[in-house]
Legacy VTK file of the C-alpha trace (Angstrom):
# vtk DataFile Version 3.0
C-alpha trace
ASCII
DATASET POLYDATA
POINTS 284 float
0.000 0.000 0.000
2.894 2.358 0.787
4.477 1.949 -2.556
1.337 2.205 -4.480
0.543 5.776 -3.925
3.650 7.586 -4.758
3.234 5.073 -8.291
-0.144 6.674 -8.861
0.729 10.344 -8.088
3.301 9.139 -10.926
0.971 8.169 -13.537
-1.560 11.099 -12.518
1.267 13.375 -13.728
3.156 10.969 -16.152
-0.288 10.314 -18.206
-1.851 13.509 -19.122
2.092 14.214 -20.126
2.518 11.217 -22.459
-0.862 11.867 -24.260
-0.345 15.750 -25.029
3.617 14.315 -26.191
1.933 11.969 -28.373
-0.566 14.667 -29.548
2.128 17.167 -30.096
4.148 13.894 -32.247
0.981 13.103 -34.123
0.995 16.142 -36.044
4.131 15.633 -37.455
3.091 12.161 -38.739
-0.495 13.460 -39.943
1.295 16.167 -41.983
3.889 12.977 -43.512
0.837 10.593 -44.477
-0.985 14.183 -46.148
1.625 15.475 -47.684
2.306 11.908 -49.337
-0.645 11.857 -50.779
-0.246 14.955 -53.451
3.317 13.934 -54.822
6.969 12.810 -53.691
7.981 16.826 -53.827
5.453 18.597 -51.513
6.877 14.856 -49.208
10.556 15.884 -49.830
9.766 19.661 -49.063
8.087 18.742 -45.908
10.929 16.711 -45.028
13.337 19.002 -45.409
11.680 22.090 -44.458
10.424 19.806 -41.340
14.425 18.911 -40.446
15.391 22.546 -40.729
12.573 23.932 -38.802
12.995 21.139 -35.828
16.846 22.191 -35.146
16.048 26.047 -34.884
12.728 25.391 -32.913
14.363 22.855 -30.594
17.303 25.080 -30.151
14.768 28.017 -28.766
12.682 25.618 -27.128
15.469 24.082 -24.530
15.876 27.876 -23.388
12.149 27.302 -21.749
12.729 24.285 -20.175
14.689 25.862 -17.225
11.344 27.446 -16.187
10.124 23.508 -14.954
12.867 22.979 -12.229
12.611 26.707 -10.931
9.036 26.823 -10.600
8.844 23.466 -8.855
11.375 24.907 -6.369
9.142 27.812 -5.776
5.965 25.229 -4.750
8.091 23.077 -2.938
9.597 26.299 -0.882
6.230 27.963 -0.907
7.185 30.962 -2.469
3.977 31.607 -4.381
4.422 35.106 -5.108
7.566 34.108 -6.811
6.185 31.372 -9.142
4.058 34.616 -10.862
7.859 36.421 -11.812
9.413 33.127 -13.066
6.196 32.479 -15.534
6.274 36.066 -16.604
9.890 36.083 -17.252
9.590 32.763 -19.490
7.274 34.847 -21.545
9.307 37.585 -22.107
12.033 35.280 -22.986
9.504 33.067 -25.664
8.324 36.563 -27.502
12.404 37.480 -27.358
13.409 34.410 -28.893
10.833 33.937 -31.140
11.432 37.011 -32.943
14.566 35.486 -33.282
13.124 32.300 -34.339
10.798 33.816 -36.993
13.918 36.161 -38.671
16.446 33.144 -38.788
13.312 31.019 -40.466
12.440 33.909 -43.042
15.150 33.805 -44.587
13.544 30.776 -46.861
15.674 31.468 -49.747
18.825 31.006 -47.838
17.813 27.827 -45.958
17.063 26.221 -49.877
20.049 27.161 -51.241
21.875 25.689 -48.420
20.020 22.299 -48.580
21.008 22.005 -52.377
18.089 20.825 -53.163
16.328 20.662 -56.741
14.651 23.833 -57.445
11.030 22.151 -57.811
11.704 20.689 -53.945
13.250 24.206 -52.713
9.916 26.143 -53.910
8.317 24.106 -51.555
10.012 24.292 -48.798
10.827 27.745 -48.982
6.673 28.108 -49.243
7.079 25.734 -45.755
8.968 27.610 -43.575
7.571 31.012 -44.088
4.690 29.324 -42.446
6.642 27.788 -39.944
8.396 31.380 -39.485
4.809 32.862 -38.663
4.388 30.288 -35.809
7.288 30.161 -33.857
6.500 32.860 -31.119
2.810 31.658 -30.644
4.749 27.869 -30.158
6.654 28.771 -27.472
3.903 30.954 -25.409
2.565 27.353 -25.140
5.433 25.656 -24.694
6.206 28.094 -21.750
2.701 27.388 -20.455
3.290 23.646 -20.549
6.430 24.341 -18.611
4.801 25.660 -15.616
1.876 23.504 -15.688
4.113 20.368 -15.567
5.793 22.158 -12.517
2.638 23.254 -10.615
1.462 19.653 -11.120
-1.785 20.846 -13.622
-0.370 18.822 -16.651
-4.261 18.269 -18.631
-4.601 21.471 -18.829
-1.945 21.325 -21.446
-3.080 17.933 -22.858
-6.797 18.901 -23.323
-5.231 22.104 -25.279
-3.270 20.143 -27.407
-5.624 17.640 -27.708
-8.269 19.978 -29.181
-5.386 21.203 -31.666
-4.875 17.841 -32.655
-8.743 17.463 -33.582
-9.059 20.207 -35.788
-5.376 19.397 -37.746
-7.023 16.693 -39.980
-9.694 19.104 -41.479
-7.872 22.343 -41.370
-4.980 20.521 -43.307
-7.532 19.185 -45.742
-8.629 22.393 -46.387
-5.562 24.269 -46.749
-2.988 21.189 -48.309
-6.024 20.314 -50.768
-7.780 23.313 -51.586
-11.319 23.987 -50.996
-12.932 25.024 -54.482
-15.925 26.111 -53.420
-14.601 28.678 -51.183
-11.812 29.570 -53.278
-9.360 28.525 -51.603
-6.766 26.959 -53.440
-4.325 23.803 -52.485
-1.103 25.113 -50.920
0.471 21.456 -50.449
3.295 20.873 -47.655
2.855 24.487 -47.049
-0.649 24.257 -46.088
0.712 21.913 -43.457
2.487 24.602 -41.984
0.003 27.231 -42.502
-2.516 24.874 -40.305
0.019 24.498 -37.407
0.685 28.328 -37.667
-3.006 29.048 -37.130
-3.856 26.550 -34.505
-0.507 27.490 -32.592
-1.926 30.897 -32.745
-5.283 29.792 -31.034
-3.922 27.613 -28.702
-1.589 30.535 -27.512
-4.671 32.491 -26.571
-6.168 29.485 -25.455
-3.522 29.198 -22.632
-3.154 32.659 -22.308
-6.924 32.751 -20.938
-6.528 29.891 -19.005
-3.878 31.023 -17.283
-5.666 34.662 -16.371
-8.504 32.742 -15.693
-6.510 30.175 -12.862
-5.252 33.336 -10.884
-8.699 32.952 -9.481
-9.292 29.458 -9.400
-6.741 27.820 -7.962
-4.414 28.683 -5.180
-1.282 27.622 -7.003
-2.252 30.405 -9.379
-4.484 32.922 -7.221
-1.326 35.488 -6.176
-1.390 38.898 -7.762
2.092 38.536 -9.210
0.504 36.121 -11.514
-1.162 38.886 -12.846
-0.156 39.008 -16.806
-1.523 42.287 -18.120
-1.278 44.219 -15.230
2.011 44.788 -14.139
3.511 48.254 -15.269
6.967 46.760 -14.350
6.586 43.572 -16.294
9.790 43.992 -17.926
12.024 45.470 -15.344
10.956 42.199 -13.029
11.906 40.215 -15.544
15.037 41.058 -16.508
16.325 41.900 -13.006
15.972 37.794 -11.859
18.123 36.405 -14.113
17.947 32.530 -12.815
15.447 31.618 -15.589
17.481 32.984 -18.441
20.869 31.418 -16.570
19.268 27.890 -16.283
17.914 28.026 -19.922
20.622 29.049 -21.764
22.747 25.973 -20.798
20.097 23.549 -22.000
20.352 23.781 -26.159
23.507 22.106 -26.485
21.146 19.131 -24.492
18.749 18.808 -26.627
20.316 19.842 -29.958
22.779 16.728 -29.528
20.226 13.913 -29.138
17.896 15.782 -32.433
21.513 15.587 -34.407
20.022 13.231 -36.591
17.935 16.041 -38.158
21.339 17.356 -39.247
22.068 14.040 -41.177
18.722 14.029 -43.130
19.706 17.680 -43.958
23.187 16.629 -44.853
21.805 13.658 -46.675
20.108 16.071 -48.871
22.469 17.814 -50.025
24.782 15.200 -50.845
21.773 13.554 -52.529
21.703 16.228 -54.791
25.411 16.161 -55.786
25.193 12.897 -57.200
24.230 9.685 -56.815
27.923 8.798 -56.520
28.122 10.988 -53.798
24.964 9.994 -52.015
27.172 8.319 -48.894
28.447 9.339 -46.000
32.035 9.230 -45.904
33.527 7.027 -43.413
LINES 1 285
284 0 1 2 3 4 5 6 7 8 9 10 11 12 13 14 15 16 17 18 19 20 21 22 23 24 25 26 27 28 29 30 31 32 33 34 35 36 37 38 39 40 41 42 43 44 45 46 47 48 49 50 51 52 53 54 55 56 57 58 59 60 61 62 63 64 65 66 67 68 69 70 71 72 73 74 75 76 77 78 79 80 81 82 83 84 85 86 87 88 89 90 91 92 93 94 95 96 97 98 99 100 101 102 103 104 105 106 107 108 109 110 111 112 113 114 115 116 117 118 119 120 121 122 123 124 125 126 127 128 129 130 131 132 133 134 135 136 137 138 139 140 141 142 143 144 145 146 147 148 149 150 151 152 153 154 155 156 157 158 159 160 161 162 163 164 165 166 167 168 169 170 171 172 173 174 175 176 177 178 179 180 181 182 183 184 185 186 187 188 189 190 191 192 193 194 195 196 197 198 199 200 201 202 203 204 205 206 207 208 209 210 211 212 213 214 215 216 217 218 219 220 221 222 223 224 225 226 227 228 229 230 231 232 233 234 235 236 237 238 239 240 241 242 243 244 245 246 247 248 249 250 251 252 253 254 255 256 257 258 259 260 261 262 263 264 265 266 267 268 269 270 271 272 273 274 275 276 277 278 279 280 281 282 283
């Protein structure tokens, strides 16, 4: 009996996590199987606008994680008051990075020429990641929010939102990778892929965004006045004076980027590909 509650707390937190990974996972492999279905180039484009898109978003996205361990510090101490500072800093540092995010992904042309690929398969996934540019700061607000729900133990709050992203990516995808005639709205391919995930990354940012104005007065994990997100008139200053988030986050992308190297091979693979089927190996 002793050893079977701490095993369920686990799964209470463990579960609602695993579904809302495998949500988040299941886009990816909806967009593959769509994307398949038009032709091999709106595939390859996805592929490779995919692989360059993962290393710049997982490179921003490791910055966030440092806001799990702090938080959970904060419950664990008590220190409420102090859990409202940490959340609003990892905001300020998701809109900071995303802007860098969305200007290193705009530049479409260069990522295409770099990949070497054909010019048919670099349309595309130039077309990709202007899309993917667009969603990158909406991406991490939820990514931030995920953070500190994880943390404050409130993990399906997170799941249900991604989830309900996950239900409408079939349709919307349909719509925008297919083309809608009747409402003029003409296929976009792979791109449409990434115009979906741009627009419900958008939505579920403001989805989590109300949620979490709405838990200041819900819960008591949430209820202090420093979790206040619109109305602090020193929103920045606070942030930038504690500087543990940003010093715990900026040691994590060299973390993440070294297990997701294999994005760099498909991207190497590519080019090399290109070349020459002679060339088409990776040297020893």
């Amino acid at each position: 009996m002793q050893t079977s509650a701490p095993l369920k707390q686990l799964l209470k937190l463990a579960g609602p996590v695993l579904v809302s990974q495998l949500a988040v996972m299941a886009n990816g492999v909806i967009d593959t199987v769509m994307a398949g279905q038009l032709s091999s180039t709106e595939l390859a484009g996805l592929g490779l606008g995919t692989s360059i898109y993962i290393i710049a978003y997982v490179s921003l996205l490791s910055v966030l994680l440092g806001l799990s361990p702090i938080v959970a510090q904060h419950v664990g101490a008590g220190r409420i008051d102090a859990i409202g500072l940490a959340f609003r800093q990892s905001l300020l540092l998701a809109l900071i990075l995303g802007v860098i995010g969305t200007l290193v992904l705009s530049q479409t042309r260069f990522w295409s020429q770099l990949s070497g690929a054909p010019l048919d398969v670099a349309q595309k996934v130039e077309a990709y990641l202007f899309w993917c540019a667009l969603g990158v700061i909406p991406a991490l607000i939820v990514r931030a929010f995920s953070a500190l729900c994880t943390a404050v133990s409130r993990p399906r709050l997170v799941m249900w939102v991604n989830l309900a992203s996950l239900c409408f990516k079939v349709p919307l995808n349909a719509v925008l990778m297919y083309g809608w005639g009747d409402f003029g709205i003409d296929a976009m391919g792979a791109a449409g892929a990434a115009c979906s995930s741009c627009i419900l990354a958008l939505a579920s940012a403001i989805a989590v965004l109300g949620l979490a104005t709405i838990l200041r007065t819900a819960s008591p994990r949430f209820a202090h006045r420093r979790h206040c997100l619109y109305r602090c008139e020193r929103f920045c200053i606070d942030c930038l004076a504690d500087r543990t988030l940003w010093r715990c986050g900026l040691c994590q992308p060299a973390n993440r980027i070294k297990p997701d190297r294999r994005r760099l091979y498909v991207f190497a693979l590519a080019r090399k590909c290109h070349d020459g089927p002679h060339r088409a190996t990776f040297g020893r």
